[in-house]
Structure formats: structure tokens, C-alpha cells
N, C-alpha and C positions, 0 to 999 in steps of 0.2 A: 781626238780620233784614236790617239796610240791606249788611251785609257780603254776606251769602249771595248778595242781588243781583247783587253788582256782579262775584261771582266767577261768574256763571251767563255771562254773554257770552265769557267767554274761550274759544278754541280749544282743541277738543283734537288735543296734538299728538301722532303717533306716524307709523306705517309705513301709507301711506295706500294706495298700488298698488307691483308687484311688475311691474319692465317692465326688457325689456333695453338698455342705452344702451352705445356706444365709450369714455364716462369713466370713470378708474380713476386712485388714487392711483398706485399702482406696479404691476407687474407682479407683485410678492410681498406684496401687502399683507395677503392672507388667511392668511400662513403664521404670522404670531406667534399669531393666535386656535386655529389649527391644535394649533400646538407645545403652544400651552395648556388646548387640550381635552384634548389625547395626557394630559397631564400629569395630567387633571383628572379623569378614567373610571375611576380603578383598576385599570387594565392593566398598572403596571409592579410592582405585587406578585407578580407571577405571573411578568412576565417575571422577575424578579430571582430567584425561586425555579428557574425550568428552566433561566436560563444564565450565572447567578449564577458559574458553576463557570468561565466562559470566561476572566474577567478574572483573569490569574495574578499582577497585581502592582495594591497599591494606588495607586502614581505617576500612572497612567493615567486616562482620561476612565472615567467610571461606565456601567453596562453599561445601563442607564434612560437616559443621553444619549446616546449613540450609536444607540440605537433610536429615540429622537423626533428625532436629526439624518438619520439613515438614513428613515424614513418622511417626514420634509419633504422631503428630496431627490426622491425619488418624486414626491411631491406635485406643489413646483417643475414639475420637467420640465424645466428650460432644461437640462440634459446629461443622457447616459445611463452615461457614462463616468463611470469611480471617481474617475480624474484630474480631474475637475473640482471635486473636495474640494478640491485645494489652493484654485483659482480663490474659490472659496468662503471659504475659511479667512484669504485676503488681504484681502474684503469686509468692512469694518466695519460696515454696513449689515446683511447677511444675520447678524452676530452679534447684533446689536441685533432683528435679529425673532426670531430663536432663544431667547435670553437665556442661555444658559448663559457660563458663564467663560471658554471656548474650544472653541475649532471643533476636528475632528479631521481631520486627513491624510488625503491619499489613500494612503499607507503605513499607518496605523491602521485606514483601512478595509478594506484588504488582507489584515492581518493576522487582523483580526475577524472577514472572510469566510471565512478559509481554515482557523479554527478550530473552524467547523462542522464540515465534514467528520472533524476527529480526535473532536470530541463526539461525530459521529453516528456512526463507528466503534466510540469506548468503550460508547456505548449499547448498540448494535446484536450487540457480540462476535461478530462473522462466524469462521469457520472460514477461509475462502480472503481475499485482498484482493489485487483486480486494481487495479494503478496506473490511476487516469485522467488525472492531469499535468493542467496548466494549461497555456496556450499562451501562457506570458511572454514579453516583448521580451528 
């Protein structure tokens, strides 16, 4: 009985108000809870089943990292540019909120993008196919 007392004065602690303030750990500090929700909703069973077929060699980053590194990028927003995967991939910091083993290229992402279109080809078995070219350097 004398314990129940003594524990009733204590504070309870938690989430008291919901206010906006300028302090922030980082500018990326929401991205590791991010990557790990991605990871944590059962989305990438499904990605793994529709484009499962992309990844033609197992050497490569897995088709589930490339999608939670491609969705944090979005996320981020500090570039819009592909090329700034490399800038990325040199960051030890941005691996460390990611967690995966290794960051992918801006040539990996290049490539991963531009595989859609022969998927959506194969899918799709058009009769005609009008080139639309990329506008590379």
C-alpha cells in the first residue's frame, strides 16, 4: 500500500502539445523512420512480384532497395536530379539513415529507370513502337 503511494506523485510522461518550433536534429532526420516504415507495411511483396523480372543479375542492389532508396530520395528533396545519387552514395551519414549495405549510383538509377519502359513494352505487346529517345548529355 505505502508503494502504490509513493508511485501516484509521479508525472506522467509522453507527447504533451503538438507545436511548430525552427529546432531540428538534421534536415534528414525523419528519413531512417521513413525507410523503415517503407520496409515495415508489406509493400515490397508485391513490389517484388510486378518487377521482380527487372533485376537481370543477382550481383546488383535488390529491387525492394532501390524502391525505399528511390522513395526517400523523393522524400529528401534536397535534389531532383538522378546525378545526385552519386552525391548521396559518397554521404556516410545518408547510408546510415537508409541502412542498407550500399547506396546505388546514379548509373544504377539510370538504368532501373530506363527498364521500365522495355517492361512496359513487354507488357503492353504494341503492334507499332514509336522511338521517344531520352535527351542524354
Amino acid at each position: 500500500m505505502a508503494q502504490r503511494k509513493r508511485n501516484q506523485h509521479k508525472k506522467k510522461t509522453g507527447i504533451q502539445a503538438i507545436i511548430p518550433t525552427n529546432e531540428k536534429l538534421t534536415g534528414r532526420a525523419g528519413l531512417s523512420f521513413y525507410a523503415g516504415n517503407l520496409r515495415g507495411i508489406e509493400l515490397f511483396p508485391h513490389i517484388e512480384r510486378l518487377f521482380g523480372s527487372l533485376r537481370k543479375n543477382r550481383k546488383g542492389i535488390e529491387i525492394n532497395e532501390l524502391f525505399v532508396q528511390i522513395l526517400s530520395f523523393f522524400m529528401d528533396g534536397s535534389s531532383r536530379h538522378v546525378r545526385w545519387f552519386d552525391q548521396l552514395k559518397a554521404d556516410d551519414s545518408y547510408a546510415t539513415l537508409l541502412g542498407p549495405d550500399r547506396l546505388a549510383s546514379s548509373h544504377a538509377m539510370e538504368r532501373f529507370f530506363g527498364s521500365f519502359e522495355f517492361w512496359r513494352l513487354k507488357e503492353s505487346n504494341p503492334s507499332v513502337i514509336v522511338g521517344a529517345g531520352y535527351d542524354r548529355p
